[in-house]
NUSEBA-469243 format. One line per field, with one value per residue (C-alpha): residue number from 1; residue in three letters; x, y, z. Coordinates in Angstrom, 3 decimals, always signed. Each point is the difference from the previous one (the first is absolute). Layout:
N
num (NUM_...)
residuo (ALA_...)
px (X_...)
py (Y_...)
pz (Z_...)
REM end
This chain:
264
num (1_2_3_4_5_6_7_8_9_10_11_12_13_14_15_16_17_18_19_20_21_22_23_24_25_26_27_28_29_30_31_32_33_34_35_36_37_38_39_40_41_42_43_44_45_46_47_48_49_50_51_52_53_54_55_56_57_58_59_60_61_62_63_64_65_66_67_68_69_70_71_72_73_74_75_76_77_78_79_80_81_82_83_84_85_86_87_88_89_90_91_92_93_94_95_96_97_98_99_100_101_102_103_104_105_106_107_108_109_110_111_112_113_114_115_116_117_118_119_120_121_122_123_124_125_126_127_128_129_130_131_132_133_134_135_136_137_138_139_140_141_142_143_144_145_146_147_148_149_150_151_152_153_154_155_156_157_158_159_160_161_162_163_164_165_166_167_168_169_170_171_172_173_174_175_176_177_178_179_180_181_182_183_184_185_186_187_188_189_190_191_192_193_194_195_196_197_198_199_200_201_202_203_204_205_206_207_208_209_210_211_212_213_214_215_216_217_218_219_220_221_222_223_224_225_226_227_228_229_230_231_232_233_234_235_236_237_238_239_240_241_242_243_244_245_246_247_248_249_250_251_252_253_254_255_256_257_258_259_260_261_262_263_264)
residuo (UNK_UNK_UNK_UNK_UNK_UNK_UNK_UNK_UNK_UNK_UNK_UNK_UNK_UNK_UNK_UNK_UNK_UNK_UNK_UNK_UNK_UNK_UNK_UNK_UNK_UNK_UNK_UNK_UNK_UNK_UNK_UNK_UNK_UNK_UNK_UNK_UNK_UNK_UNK_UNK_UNK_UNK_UNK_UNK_UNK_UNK_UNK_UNK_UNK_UNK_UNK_UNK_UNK_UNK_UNK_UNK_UNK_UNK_UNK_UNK_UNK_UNK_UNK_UNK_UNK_UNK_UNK_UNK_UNK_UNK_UNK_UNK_UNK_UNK_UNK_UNK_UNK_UNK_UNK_UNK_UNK_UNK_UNK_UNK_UNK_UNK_UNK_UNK_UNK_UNK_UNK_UNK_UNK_UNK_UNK_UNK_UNK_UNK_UNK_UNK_UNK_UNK_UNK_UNK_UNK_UNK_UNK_UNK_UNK_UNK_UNK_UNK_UNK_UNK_UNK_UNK_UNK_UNK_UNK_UNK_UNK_UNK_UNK_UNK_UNK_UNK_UNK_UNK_UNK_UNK_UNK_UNK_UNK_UNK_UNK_UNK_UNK_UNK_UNK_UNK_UNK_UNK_UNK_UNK_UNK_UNK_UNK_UNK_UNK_UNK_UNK_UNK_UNK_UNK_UNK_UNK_UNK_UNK_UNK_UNK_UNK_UNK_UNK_UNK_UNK_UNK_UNK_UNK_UNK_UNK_UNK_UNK_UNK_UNK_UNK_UNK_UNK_UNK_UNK_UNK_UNK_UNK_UNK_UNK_UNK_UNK_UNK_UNK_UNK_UNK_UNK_UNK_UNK_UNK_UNK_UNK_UNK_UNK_UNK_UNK_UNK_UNK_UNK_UNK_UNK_UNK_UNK_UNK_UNK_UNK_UNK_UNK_UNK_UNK_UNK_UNK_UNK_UNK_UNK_UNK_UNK_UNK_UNK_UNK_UNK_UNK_UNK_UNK_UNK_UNK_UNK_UNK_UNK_UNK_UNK_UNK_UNK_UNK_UNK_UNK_UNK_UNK_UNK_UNK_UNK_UNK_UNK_UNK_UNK_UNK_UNK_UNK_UNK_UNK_UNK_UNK_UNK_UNK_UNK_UNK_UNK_UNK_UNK_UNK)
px (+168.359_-1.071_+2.538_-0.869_+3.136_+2.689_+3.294_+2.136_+2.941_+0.231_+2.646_-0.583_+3.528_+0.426_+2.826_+1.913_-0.894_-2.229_-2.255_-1.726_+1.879_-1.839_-2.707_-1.921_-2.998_-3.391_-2.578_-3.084_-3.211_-0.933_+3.868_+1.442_+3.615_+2.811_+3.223_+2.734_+3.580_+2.688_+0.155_+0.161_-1.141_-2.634_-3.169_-1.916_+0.753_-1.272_-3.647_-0.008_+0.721_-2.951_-2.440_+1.262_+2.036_+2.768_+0.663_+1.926_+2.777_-0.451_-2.601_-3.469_-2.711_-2.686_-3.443_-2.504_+2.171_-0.782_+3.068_+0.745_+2.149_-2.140_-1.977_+0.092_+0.473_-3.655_-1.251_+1.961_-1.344_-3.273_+0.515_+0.843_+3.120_+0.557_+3.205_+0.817_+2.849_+2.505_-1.636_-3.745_-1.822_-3.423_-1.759_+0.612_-2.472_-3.098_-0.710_+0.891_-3.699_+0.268_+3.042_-1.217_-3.221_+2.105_+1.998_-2.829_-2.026_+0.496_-0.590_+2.916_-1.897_+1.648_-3.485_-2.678_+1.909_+0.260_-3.530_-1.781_-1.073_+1.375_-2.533_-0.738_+2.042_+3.086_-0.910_-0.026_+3.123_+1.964_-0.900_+1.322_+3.036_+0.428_-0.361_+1.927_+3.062_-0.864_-1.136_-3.366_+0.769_+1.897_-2.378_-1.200_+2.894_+2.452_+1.947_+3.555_-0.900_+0.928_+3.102_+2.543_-1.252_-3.322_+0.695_+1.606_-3.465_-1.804_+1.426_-0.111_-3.623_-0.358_+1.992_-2.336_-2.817_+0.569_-0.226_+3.029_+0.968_+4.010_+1.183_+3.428_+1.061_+3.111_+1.777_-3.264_+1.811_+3.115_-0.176_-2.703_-0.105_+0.238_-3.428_-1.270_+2.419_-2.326_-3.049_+0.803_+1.549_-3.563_-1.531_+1.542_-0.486_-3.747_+0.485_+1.678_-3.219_-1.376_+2.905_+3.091_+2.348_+3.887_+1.912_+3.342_+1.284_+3.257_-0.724_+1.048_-2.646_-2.593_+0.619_+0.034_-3.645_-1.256_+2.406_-1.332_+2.350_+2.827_+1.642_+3.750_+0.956_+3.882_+1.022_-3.090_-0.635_-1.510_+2.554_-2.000_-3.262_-1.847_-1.415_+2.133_+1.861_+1.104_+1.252_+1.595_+1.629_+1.306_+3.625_-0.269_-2.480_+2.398_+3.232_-2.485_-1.118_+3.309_+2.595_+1.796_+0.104_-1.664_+2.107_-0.999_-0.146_-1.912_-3.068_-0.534_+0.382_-3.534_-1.625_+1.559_-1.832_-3.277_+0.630_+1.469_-3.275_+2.649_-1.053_+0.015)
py (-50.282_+0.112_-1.509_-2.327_-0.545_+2.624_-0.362_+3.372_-0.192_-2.642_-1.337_-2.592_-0.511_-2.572_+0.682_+1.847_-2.319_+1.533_-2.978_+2.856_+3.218_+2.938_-2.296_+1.618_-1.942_+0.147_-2.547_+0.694_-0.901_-3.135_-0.525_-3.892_+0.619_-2.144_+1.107_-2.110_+0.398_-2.241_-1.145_+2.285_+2.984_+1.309_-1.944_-1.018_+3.283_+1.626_-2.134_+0.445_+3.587_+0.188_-2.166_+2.174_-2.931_+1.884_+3.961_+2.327_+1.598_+2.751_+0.376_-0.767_-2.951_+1.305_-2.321_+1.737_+3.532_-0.919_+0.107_-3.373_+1.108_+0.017_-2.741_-3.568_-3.035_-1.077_+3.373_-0.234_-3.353_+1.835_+3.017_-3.251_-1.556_-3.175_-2.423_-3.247_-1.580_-2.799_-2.319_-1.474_+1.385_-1.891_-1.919_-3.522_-1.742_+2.312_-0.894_+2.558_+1.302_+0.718_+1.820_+2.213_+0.529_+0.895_+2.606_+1.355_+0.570_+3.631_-0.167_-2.241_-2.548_-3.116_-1.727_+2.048_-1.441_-3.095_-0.567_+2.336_-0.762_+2.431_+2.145_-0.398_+2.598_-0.809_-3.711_+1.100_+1.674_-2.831_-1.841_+2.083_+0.552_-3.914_-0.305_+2.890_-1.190_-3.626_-1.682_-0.748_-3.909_-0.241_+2.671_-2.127_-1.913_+1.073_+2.317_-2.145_-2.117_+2.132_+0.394_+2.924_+1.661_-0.275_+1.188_+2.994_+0.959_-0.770_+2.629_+2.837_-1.053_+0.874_+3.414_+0.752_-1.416_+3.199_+2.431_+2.216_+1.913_-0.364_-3.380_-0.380_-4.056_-0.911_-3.115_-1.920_-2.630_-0.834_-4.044_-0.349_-2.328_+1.789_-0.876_+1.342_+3.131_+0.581_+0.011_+2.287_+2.430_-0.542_+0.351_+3.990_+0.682_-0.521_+1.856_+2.889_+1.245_+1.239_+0.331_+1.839_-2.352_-0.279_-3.340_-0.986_-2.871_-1.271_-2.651_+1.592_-2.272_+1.236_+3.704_-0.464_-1.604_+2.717_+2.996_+3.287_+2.041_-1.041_+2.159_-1.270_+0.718_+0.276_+0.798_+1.714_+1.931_-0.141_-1.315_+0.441_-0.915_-1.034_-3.034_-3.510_+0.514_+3.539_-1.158_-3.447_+1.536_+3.059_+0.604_+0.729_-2.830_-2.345_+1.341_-0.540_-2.932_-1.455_+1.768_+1.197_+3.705_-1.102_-0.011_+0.059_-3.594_-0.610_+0.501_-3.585_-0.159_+1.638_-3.007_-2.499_+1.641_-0.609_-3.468_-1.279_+1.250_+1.384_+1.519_+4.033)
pz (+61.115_+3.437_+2.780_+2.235_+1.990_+0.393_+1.772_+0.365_+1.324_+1.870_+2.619_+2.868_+1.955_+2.440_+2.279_-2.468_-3.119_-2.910_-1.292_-1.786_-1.278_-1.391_-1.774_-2.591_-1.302_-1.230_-1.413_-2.212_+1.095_-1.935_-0.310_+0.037_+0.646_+0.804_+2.453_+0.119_+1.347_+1.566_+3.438_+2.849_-2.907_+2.545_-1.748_+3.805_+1.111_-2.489_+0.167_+4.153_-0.624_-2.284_+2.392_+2.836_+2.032_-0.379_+0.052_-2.143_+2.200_-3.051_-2.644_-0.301_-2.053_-1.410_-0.654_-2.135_+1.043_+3.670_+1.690_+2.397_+2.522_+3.011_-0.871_+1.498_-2.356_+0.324_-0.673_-2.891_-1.058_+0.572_-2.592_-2.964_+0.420_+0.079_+0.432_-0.743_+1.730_-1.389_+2.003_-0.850_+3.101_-0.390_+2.397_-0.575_+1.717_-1.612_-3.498_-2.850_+0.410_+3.361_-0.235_-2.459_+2.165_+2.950_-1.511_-1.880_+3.034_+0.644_+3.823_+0.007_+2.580_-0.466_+2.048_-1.377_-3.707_+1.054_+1.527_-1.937_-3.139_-2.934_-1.930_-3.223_-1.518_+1.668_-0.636_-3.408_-0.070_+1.441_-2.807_-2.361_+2.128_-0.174_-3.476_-0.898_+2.231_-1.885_+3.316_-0.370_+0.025_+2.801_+1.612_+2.907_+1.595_+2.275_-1.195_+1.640_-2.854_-3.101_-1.846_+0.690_-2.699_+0.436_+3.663_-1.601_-2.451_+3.352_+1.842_-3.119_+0.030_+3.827_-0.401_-3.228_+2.041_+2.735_-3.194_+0.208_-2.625_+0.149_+0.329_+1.093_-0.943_+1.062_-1.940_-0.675_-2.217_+2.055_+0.460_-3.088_-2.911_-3.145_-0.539_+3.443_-1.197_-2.480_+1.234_+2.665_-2.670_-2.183_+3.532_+0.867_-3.723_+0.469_+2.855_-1.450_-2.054_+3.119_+2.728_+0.631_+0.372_+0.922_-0.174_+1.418_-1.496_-0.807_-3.221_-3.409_-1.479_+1.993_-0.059_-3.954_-0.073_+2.476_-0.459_-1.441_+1.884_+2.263_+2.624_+0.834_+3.896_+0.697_+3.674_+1.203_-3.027_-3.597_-2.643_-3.107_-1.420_-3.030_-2.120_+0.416_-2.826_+0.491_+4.251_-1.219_-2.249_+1.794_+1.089_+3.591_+0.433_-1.383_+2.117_+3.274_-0.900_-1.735_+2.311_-2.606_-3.012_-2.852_-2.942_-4.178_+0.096_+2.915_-1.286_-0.002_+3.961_-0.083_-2.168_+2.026_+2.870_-2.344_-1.267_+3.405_+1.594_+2.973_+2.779_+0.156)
REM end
């Protein structure tokens, strides 16, 4: 299978500290994985590293076997990858149409978009963007006016809408209903079928619904990987996660982690 993302060796020290240390990781191309890992495991480091914000002190990213080093973040963005933050960046006083016609407009203009009108092929393709994001009835107010959640499908809409072919999401459920959960996990599995996608995410629920692989980051560097079961269910997950050895009996520990719908 051909890589799309390849991290060798990778450490990024700040003033002594190792947020990453000797990261090794790669990602398929039409890959949806999920990376999760406690607090202060190196997870934001690891997604500025890969959008350039943030250099390696040792190792090097690789994008399509093109390696990022020298390149800026938007010349990054440029080559196909795109990021979304915690935070719902959308504009709130254009309407969910507009936004999408903004950041679809591939001279970036933000009058020409605004004045102009679209053509009818991207005109086209917002549409589908809005219905595929499940927007198209709230399409044409301001965007201030939606829900969290639909804030959240909003802006995967506008990173989809600049067509990059890694998308890099970053806790897109945090805050959400468990009905707004869902949708957004039905939302990246659409998206999955034709982008490479990685997820962080921190609700067990979630990762479950979206999971096909899940990468487990422990002090800067990869703890394990594999399907839900095979991580929740792993002893060095559970001693991270739990604080303590895992002994015969504490098997259970692991499904509490399910059933409780804890954080990871």
């Amino acid at each position: 299978m051909q890589k799309i993302l390849e991290i060798e060796d990778v450490t990024v020290s700040f003033d002594g500290f190792k947020a990453l240390n000797d990261l090794n990781f790669n990602l398929d191309v039409g890959e949806l994985r999920v990376l999760i890992g406690p607090n202060g495991a190196g997870k934001t480091t690891f997604l500025d590293v890969i959008t350039g914000k943030t250099k390696p002190t040792k190792g090097r990213v690789l994008f399509k076997g093109r390696n990022l080093r020298s390149l800026s973040e938007h010349q990054i963005a440029r080559l196909g990858i795109g990021r979304k933050f915690q935070t719902p960046r959308v504009y709130l006083n254009l309407t969910p149409r507009e936004n999408l016609e903004l950041t679809s407009n591939r001279k970036k203009n933000v009058w020409s978009t605004l004045v102009g009108k679209p053509k009818n092929a991207e005109r086209n393709s917002v549409a589908g963007l809005l219905e595929t994001i499940g927007l198209s009835s709230r399409a044409d107010i301001p965007a201030g006016l939606l829900s969290h959640g639909e804030k959240q499908r909003l802006e995967i809409g506008m990173l989809v809408a600049q067509s990059p072919d890694l998308l890099l999401v970053d806790e897109p459920v945090a805050g959400l209903t468990d009905e707004e959960t869902e949708n957004i996990g039905d939302l990246l599995l659409a998206l999955a079928e034709s982008h490479s996608i990685l997820v962080i995410e921190h609700d067990m629920e979630f990762v479950r619904q979206i999971a096909r692989k899940v990468t487990v980051l422990h002090q800067g560097s990869v703890l394990c990987e594999g399907n839900i079961d095979q991580v929740q269910n792993d002893p060095k997950v559970i001693e991270v996660y739990l604080g303590q050895p895992m002994d015969d009996s504490d098997t259970a520990h692991s499904l509490e982690l399910e059933a409780s719908g804890s954080e990871l």
